[in-house]
C-alpha positions in Angstrom: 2.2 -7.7 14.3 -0.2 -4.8 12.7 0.0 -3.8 9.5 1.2 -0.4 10.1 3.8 -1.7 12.4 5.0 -3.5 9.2 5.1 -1.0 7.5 6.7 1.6 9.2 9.3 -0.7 9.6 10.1 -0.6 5.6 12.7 1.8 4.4 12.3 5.6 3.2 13.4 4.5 -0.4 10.3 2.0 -0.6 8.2 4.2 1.3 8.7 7.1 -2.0 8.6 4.5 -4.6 4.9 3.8 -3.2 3.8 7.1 -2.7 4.8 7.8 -6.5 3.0 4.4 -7.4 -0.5 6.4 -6.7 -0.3 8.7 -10.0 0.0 6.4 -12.7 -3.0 4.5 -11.2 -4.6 8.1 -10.7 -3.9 8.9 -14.7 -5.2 5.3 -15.6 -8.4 6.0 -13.4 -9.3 9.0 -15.2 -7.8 8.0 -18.4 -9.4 5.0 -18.9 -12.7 7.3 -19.1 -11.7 7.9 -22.9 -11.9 4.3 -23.9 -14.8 3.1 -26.1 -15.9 0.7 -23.6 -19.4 0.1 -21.9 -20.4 2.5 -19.0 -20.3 -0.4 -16.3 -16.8 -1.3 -17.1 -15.4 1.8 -16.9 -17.0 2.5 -13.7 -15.5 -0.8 -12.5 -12.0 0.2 -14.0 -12.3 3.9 -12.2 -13.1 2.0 -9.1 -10.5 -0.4 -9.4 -7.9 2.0 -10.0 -8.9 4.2 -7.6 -8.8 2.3 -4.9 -4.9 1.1 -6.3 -4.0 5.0 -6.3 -5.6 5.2 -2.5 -4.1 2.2 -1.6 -0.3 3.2 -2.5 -0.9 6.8 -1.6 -1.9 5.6 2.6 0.8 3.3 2.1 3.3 5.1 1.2 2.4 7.6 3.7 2.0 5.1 6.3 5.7 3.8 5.2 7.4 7.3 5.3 5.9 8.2 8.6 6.1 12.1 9.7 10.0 11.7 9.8 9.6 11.0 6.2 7.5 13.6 5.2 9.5 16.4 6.9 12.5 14.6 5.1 10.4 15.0 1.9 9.4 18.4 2.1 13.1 19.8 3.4 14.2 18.1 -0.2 11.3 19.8 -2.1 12.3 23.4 -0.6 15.8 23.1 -1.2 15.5 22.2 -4.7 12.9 25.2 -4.9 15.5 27.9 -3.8 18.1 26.0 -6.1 16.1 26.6 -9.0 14.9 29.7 -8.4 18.4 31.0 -8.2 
């Protein structure tokens, strides 16, 4: 069994809870920047982090699938015209 088989076989629910893991690790890869620390280690931080924000962003995408993202983006309209009215 492949890995994407895997996990496109997780649910929608885990599938959102990873794709929202990428942007605390994106604010803690740029964030870290600020940090009175040596060059070196904040370059391996960034690419550390990075790669954890990467990592749950194609895996969350992988998870939810194209189902999931239409599913996703029908959600984000109708909350859209909800506010706007």
């Amino acid at each position: 069994m492949g890995i994407k088989s895997w996990l496109s076989k997780l649910s929608f629910r885990t599938g959102v809870m990873v794709l929202l893991m990428c942007v605390p690790f994106y604010i803690i890869s740029f964030a870290q920047m600020a940090l009175p620390i040596s060059a070196s280690l904040k370059g391996v931080l960034w690419v550390i982090f990075f790669g954890l924000a990467k990592t749950a962003q194609y895996g969350g995408l992988t998870i939810l699938g194209a189902e999931g993202i239409k599913r996703i983006k029908a959600y984000w309209k109708k909350s859209r015209k909800q506010t706007a009215n």
